[in-house]
PQR file with spaces between the fields and no chain letter, atoms N, CA, C, O and H, PARSE charges and radii, in Angstrom:
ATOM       1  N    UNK     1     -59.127   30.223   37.147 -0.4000 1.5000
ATOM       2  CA   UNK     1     -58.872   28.839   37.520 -0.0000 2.0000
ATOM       3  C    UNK     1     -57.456   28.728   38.078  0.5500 1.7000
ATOM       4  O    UNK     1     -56.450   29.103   37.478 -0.5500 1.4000
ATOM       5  N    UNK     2     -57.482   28.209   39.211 -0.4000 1.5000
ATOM       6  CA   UNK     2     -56.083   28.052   39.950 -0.0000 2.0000
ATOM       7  C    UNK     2     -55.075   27.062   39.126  0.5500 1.7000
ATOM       8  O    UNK     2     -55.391   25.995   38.598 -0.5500 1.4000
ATOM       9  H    UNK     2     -58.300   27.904   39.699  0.4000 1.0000
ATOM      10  N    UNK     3     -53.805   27.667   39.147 -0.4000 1.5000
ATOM      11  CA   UNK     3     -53.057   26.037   38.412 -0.0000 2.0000
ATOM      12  C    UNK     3     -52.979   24.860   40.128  0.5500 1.7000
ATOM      13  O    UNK     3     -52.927   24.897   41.357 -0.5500 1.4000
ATOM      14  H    UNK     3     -53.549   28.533   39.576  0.4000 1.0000
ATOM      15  N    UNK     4     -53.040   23.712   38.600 -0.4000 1.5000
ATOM      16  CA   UNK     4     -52.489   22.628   39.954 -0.0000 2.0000
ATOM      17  C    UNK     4     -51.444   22.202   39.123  0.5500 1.7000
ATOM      18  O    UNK     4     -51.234   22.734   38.033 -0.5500 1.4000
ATOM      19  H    UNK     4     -53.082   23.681   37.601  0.4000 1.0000
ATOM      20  N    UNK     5     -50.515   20.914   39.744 -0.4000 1.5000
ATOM      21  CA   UNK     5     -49.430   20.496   39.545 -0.0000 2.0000
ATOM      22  C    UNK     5     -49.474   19.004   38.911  0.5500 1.7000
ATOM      23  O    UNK     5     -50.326   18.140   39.121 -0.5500 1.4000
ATOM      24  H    UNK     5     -50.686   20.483   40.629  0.4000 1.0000
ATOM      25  N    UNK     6     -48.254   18.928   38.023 -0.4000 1.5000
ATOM      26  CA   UNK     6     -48.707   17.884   37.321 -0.0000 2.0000
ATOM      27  C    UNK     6     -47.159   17.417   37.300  0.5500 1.7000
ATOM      28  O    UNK     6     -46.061   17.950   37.465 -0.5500 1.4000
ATOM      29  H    UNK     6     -47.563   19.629   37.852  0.4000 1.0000
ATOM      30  N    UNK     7     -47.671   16.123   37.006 -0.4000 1.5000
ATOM      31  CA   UNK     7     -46.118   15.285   36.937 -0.0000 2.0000
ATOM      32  C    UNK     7     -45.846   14.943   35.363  0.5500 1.7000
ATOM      33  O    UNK     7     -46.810   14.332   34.900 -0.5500 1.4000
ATOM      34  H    UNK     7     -48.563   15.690   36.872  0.4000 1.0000
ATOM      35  N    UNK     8     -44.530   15.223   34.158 -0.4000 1.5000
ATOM      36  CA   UNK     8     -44.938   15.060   33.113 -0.0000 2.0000
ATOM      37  C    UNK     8     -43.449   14.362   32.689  0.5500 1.7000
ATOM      38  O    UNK     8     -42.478   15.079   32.446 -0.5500 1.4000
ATOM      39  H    UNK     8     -43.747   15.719   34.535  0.4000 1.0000
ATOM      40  N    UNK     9     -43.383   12.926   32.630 -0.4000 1.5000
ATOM      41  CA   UNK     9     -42.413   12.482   32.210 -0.0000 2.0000
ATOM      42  C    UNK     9     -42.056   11.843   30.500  0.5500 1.7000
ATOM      43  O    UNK     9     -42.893   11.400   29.714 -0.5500 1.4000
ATOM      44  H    UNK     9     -44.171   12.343   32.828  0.4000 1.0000
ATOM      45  N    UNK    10     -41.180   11.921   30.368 -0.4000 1.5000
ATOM      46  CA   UNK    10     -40.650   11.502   29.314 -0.0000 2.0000
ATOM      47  C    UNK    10     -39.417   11.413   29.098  0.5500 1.7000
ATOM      48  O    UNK    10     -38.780   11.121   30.110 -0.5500 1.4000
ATOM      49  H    UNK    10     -40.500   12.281   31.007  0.4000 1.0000
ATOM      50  N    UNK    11     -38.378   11.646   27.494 -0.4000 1.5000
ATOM      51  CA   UNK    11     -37.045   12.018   27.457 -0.0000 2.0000
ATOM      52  C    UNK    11     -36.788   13.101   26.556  0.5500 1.7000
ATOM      53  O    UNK    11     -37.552   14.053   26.397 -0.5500 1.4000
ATOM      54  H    UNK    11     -38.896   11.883   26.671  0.4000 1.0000
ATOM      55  N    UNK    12     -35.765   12.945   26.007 -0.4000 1.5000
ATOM      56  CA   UNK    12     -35.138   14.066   25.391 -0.0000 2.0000
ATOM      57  C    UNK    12     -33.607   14.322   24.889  0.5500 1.7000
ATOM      58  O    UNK    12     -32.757   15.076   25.361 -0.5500 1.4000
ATOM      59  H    UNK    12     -35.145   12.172   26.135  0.4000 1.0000
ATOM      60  N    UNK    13     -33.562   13.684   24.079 -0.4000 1.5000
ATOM      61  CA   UNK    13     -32.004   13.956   22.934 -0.0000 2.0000
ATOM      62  C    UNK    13     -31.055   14.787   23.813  0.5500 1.7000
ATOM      63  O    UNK    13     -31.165   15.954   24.187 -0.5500 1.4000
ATOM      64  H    UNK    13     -34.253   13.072   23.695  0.4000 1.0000
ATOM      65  N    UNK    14     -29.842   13.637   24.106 -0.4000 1.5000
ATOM      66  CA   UNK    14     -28.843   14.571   24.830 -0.0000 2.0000
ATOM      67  C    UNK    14     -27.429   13.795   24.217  0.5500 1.7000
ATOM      68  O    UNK    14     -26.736   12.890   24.681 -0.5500 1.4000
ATOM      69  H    UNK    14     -29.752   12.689   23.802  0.4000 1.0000
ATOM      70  N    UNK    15     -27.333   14.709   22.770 -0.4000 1.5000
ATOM      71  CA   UNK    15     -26.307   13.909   22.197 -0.0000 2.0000
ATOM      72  C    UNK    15     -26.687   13.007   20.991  0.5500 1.7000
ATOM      73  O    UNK    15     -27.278   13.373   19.976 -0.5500 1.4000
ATOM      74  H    UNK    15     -27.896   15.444   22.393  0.4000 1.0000
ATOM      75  N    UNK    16     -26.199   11.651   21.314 -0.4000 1.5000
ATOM      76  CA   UNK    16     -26.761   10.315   20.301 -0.0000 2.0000
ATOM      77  C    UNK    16     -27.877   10.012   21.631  0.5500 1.7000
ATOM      78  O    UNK    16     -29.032   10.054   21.207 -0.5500 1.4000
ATOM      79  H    UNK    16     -25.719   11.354   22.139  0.4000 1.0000
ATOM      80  N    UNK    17     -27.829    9.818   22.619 -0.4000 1.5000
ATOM      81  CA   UNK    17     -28.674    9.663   23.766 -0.0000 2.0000
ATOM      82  C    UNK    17     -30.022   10.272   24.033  0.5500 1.7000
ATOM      83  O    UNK    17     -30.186   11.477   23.843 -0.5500 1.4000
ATOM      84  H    UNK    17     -26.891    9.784   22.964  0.4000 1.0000
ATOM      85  N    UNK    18     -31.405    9.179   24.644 -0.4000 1.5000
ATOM      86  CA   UNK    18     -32.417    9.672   24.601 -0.0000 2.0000
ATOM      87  C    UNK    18     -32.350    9.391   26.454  0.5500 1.7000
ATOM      88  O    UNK    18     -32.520    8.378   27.132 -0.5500 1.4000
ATOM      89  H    UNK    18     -31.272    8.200   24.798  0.4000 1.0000
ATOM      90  N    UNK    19     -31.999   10.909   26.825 -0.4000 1.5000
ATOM      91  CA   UNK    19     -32.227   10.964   28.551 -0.0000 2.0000
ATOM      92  C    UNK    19     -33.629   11.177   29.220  0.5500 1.7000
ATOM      93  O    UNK    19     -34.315   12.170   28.981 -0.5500 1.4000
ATOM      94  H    UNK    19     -31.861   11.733   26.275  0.4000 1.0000
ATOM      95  N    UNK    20     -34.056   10.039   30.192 -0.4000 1.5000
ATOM      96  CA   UNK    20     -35.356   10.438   30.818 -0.0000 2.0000
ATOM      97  C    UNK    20     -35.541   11.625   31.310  0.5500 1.7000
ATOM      98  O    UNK    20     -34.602   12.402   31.140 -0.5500 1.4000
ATOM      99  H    UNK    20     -33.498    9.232   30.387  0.4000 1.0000
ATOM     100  N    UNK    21     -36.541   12.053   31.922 -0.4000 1.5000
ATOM     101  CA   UNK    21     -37.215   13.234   32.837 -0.0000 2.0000
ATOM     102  C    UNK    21     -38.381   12.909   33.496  0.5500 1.7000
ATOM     103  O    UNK    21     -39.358   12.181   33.320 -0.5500 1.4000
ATOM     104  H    UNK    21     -37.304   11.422   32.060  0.4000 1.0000
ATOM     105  N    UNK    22     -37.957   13.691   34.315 -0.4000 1.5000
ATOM     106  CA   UNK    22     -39.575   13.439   35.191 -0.0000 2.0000
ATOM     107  C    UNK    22     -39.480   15.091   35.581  0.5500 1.7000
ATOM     108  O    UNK    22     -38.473   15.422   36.208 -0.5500 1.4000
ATOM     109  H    UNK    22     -37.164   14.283   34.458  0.4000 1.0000
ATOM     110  N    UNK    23     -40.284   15.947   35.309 -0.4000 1.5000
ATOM     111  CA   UNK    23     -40.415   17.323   36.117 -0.0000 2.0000
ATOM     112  C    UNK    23     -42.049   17.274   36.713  0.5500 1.7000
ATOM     113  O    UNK    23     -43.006   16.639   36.270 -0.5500 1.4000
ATOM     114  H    UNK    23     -41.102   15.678   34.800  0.4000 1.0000
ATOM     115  N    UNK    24     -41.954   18.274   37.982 -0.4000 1.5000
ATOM     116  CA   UNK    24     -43.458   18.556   37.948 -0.0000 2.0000
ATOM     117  C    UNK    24     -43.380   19.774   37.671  0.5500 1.7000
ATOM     118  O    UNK    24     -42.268   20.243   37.915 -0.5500 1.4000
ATOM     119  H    UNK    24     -41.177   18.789   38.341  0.4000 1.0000
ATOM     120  N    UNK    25     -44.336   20.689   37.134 -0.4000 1.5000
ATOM     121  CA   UNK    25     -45.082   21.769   36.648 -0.0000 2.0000
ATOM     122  C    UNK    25     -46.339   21.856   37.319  0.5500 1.7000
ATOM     123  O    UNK    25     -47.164   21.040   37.731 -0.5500 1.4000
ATOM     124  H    UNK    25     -45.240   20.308   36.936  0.4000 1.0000
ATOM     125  N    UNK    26     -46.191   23.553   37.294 -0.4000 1.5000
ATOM     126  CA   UNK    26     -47.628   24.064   37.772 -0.0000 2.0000
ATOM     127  C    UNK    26     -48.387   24.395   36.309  0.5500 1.7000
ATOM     128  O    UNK    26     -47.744   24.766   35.327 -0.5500 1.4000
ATOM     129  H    UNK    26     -45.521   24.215   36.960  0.4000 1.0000
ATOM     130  N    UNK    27     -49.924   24.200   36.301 -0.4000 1.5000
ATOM     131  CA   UNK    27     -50.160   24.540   34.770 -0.0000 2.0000
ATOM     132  C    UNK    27     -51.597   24.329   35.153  0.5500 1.7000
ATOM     133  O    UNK    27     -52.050   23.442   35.877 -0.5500 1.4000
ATOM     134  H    UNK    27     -50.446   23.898   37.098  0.4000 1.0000
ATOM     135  N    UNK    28     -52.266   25.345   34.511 -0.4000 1.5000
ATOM     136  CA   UNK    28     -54.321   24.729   34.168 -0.0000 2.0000
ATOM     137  C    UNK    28     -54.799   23.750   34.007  0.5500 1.7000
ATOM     138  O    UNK    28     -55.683   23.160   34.628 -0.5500 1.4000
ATOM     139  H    UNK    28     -51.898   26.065   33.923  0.4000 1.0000
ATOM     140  N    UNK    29     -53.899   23.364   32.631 -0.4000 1.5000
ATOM     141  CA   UNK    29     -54.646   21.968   31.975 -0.0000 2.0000
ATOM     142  C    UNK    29     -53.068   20.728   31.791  0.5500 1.7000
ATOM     143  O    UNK    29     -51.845   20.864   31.830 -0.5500 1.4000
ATOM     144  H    UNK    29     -53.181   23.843   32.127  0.4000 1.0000
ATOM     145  N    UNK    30     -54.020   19.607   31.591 -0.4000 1.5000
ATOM     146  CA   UNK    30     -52.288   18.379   31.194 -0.0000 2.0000
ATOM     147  C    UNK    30     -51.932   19.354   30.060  0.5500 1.7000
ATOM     148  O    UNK    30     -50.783   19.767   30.213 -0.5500 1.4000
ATOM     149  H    UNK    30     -55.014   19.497   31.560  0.4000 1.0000
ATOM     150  N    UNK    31     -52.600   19.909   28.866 -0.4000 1.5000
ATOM     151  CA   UNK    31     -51.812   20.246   27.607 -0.0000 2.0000
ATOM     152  C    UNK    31     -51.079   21.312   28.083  0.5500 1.7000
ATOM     153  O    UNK    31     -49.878   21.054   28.003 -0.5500 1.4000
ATOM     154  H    UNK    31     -53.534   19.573   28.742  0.4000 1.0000
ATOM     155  N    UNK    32     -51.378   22.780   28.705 -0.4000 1.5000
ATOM     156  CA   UNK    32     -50.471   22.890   29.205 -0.0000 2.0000
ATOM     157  C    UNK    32     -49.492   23.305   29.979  0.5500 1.7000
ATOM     158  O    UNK    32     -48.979   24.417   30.102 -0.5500 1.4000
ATOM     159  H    UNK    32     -52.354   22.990   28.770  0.4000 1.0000
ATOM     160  N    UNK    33     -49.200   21.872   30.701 -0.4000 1.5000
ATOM     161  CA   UNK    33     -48.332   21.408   31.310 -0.0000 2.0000
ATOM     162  C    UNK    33     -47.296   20.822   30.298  0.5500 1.7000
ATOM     163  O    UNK    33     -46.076   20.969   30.373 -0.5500 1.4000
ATOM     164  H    UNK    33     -49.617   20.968   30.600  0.4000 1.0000
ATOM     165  N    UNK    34     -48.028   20.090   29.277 -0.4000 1.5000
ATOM     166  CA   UNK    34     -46.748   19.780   28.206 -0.0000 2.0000
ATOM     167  C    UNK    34     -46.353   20.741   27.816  0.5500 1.7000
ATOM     168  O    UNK    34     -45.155   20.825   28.087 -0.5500 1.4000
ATOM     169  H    UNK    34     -49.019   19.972   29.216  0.4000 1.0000
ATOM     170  N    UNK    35     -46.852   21.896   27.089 -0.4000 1.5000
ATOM     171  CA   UNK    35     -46.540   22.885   26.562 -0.0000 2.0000
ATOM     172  C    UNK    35     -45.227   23.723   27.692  0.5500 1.7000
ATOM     173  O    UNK    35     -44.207   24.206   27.202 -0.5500 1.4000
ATOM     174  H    UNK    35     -47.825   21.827   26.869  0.4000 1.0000
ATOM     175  N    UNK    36     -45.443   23.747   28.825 -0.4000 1.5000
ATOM     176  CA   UNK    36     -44.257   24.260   30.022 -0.0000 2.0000
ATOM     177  C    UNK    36     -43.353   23.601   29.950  0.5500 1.7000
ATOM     178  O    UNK    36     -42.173   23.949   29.910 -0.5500 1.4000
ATOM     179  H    UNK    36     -46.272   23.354   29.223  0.4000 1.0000
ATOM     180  N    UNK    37     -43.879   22.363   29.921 -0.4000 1.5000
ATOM     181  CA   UNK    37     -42.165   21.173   29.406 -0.0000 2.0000
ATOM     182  C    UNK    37     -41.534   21.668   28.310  0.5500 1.7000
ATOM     183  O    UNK    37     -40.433   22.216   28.278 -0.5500 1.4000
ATOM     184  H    UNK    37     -44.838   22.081   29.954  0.4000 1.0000
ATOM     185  N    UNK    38     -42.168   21.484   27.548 -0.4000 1.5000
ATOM     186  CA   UNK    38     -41.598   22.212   26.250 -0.0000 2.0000
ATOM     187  C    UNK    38     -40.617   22.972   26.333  0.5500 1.7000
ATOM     188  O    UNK    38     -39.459   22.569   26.444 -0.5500 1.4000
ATOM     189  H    UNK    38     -43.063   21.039   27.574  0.4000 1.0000
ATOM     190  N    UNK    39     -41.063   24.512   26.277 -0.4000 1.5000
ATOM     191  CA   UNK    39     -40.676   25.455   26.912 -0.0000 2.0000
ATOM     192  C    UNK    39     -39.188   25.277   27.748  0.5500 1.7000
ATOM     193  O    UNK    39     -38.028   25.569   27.458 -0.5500 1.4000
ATOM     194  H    UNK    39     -42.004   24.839   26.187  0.4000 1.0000
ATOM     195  N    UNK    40     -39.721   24.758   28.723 -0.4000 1.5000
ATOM     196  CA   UNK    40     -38.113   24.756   30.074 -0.0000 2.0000
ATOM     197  C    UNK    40     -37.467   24.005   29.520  0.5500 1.7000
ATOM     198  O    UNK    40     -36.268   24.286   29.545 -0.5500 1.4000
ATOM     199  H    UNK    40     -40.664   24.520   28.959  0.4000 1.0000
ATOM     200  N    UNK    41     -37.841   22.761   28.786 -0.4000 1.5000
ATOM     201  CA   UNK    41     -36.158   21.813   28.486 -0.0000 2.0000
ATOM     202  C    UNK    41     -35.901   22.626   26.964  0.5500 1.7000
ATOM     203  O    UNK    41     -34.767   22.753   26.502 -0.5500 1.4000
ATOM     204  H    UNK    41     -38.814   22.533   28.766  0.4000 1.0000
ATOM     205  N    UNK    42     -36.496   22.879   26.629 -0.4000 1.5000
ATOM     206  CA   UNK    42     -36.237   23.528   24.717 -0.0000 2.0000
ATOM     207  C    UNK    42     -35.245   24.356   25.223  0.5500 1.7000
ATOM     208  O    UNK    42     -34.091   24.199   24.824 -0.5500 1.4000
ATOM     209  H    UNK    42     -37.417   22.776   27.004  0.4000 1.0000
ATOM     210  N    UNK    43     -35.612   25.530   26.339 -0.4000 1.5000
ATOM     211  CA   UNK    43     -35.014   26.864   26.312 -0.0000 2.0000
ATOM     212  C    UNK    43     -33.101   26.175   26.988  0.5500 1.7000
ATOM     213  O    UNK    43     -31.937   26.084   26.598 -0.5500 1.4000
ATOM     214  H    UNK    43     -36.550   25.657   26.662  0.4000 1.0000
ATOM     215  N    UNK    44     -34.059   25.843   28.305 -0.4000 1.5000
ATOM     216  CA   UNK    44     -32.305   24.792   29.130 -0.0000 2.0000
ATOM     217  C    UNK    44     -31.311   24.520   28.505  0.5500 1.7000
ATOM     218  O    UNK    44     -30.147   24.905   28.614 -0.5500 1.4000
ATOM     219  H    UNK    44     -35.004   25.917   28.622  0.4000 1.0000
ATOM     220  N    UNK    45     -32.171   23.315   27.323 -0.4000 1.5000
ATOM     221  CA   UNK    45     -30.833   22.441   26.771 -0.0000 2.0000
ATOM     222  C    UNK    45     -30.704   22.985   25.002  0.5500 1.7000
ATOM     223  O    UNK    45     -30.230   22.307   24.090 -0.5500 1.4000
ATOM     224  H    UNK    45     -33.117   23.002   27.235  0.4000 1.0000
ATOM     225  N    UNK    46     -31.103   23.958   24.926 -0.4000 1.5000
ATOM     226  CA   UNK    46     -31.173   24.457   23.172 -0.0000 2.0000
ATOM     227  C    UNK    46     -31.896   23.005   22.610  0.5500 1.7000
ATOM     228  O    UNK    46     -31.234   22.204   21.949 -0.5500 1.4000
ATOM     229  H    UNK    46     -31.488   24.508   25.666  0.4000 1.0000
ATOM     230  N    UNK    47     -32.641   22.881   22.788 -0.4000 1.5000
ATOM     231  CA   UNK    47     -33.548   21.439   22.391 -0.0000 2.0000
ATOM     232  C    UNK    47     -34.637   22.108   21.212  0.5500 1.7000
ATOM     233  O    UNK    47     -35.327   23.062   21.570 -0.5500 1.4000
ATOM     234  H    UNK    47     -33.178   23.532   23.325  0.4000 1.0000
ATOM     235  N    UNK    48     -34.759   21.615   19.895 -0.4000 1.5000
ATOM     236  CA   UNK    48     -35.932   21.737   19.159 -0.0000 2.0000
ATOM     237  C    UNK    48     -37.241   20.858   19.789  0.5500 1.7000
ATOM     238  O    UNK    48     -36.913   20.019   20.628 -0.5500 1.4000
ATOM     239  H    UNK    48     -34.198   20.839   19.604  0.4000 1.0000
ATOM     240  N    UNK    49     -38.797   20.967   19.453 -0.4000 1.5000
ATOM     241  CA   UNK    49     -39.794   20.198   20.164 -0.0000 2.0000
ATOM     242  C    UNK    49     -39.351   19.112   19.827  0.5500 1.7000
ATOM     243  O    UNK    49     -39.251   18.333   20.775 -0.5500 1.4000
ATOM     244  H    UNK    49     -39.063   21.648   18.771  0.4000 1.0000
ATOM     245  N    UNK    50     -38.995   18.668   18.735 -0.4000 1.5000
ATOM     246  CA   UNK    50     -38.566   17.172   18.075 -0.0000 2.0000
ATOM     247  C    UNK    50     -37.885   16.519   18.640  0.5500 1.7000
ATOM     248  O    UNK    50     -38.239   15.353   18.815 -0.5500 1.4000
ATOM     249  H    UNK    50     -39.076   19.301   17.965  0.4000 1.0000
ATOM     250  N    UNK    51     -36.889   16.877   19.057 -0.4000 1.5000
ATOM     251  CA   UNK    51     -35.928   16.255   20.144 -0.0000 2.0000
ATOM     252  C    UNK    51     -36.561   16.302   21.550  0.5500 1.7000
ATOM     253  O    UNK    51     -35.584   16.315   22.299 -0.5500 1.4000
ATOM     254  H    UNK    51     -36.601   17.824   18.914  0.4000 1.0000
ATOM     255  N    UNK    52     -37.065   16.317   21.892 -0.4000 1.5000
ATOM     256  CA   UNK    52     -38.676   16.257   23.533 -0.0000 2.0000
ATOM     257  C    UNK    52     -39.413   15.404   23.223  0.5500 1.7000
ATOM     258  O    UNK    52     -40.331   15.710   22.461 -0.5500 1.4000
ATOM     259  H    UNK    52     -37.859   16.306   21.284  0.4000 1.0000
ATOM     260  N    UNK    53     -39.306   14.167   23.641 -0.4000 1.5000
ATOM     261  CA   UNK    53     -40.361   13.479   23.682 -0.0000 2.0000
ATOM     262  C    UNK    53     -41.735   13.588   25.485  0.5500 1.7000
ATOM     263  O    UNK    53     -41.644   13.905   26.671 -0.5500 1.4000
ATOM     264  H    UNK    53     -38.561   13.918   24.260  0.4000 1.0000
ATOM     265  N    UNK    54     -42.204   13.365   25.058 -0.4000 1.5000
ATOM     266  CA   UNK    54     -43.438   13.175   26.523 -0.0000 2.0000
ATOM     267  C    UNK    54     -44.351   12.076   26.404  0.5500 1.7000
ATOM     268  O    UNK    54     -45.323   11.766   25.716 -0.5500 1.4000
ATOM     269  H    UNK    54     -42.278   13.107   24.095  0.4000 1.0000
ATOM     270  N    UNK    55     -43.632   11.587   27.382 -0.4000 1.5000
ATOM     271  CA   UNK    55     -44.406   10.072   27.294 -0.0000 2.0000
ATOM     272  C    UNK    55     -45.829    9.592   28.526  0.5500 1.7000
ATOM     273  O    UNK    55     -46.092    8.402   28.697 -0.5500 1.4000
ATOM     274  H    UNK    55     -42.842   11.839   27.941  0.4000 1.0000
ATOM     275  N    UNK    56     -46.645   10.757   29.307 -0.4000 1.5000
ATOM     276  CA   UNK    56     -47.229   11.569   30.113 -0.0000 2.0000
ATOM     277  C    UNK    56     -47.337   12.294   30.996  0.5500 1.7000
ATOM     278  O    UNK    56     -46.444   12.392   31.837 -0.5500 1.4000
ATOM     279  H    UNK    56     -46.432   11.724   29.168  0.4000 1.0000
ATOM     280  N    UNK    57     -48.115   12.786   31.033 -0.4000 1.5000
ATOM     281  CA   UNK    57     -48.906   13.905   32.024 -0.0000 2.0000
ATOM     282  C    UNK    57     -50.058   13.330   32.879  0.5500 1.7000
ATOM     283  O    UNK    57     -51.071   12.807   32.417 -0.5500 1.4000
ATOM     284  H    UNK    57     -48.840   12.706   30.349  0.4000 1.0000
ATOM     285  N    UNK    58     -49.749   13.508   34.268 -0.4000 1.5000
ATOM     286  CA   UNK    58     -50.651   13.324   35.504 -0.0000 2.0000
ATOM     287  C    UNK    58     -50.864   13.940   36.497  0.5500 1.7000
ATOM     288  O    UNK    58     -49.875   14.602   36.811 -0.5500 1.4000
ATOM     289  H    UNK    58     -48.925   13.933   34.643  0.4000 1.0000
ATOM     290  N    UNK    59     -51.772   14.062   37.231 -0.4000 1.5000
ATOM     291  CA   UNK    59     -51.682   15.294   38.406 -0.0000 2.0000
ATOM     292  C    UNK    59     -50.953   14.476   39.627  0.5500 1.7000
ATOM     293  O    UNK    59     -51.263   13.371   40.072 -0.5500 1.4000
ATOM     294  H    UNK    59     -52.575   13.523   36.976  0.4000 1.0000
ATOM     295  N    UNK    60     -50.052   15.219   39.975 -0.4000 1.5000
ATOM     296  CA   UNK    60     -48.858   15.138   40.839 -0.0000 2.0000
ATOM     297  C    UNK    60     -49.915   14.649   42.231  0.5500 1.7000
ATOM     298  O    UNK    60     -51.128   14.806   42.368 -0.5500 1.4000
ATOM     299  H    UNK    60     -49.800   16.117   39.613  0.4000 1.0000
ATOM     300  N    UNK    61     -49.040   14.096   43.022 -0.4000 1.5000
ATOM     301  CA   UNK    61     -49.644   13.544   44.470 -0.0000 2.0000
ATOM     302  C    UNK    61     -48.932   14.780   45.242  0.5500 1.7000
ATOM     303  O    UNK    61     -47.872   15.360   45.006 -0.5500 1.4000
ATOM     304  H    UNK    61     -48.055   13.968   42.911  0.4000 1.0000
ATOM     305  N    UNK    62     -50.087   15.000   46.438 -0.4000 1.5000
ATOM     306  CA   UNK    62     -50.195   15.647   47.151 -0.0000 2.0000
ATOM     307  C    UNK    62     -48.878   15.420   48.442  0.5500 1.7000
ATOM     308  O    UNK    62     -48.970   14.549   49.306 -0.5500 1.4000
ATOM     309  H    UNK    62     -50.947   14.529   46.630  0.4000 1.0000
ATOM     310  N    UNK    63     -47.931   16.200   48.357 -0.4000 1.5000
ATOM     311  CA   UNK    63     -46.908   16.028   49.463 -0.0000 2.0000
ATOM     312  C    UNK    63     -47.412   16.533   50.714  0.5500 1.7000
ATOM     313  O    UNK    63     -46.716   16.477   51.728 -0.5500 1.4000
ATOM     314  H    UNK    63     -47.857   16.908   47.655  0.4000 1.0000
């Protein structure tokens, strides 16, 4: 199954501060695509999952 692209916004603890995001990801399924979020901001910002919120996942529009 080919990945497609997904748009997966939410925020994420930066400090006392809860900073938005919007990334797109390539991924199989929406789960994961969260699960890649995960992943890239956890590893980026030394972030535990707890501090990641995701507030959804959608398939990205076609540029």
């Amino acid at each position: 199954m080919a990945d497609q692209k997904f748009e997966v916004k939410g925020s994420f603890l930066m400090g006392e501060d809860w900073t938005p995001y919007t990334k797109v990801v390539e991924a199989p399924n929406e789960k994961q695509a969260e699960e890649r979020t995960f992943a890239t901001i956890g590893s980026k910002h030394k972030l535990k999952r707890r501090y990641i919120k995701v507030d959804g996942v959608k398939p990205a529009k076609a540029e």
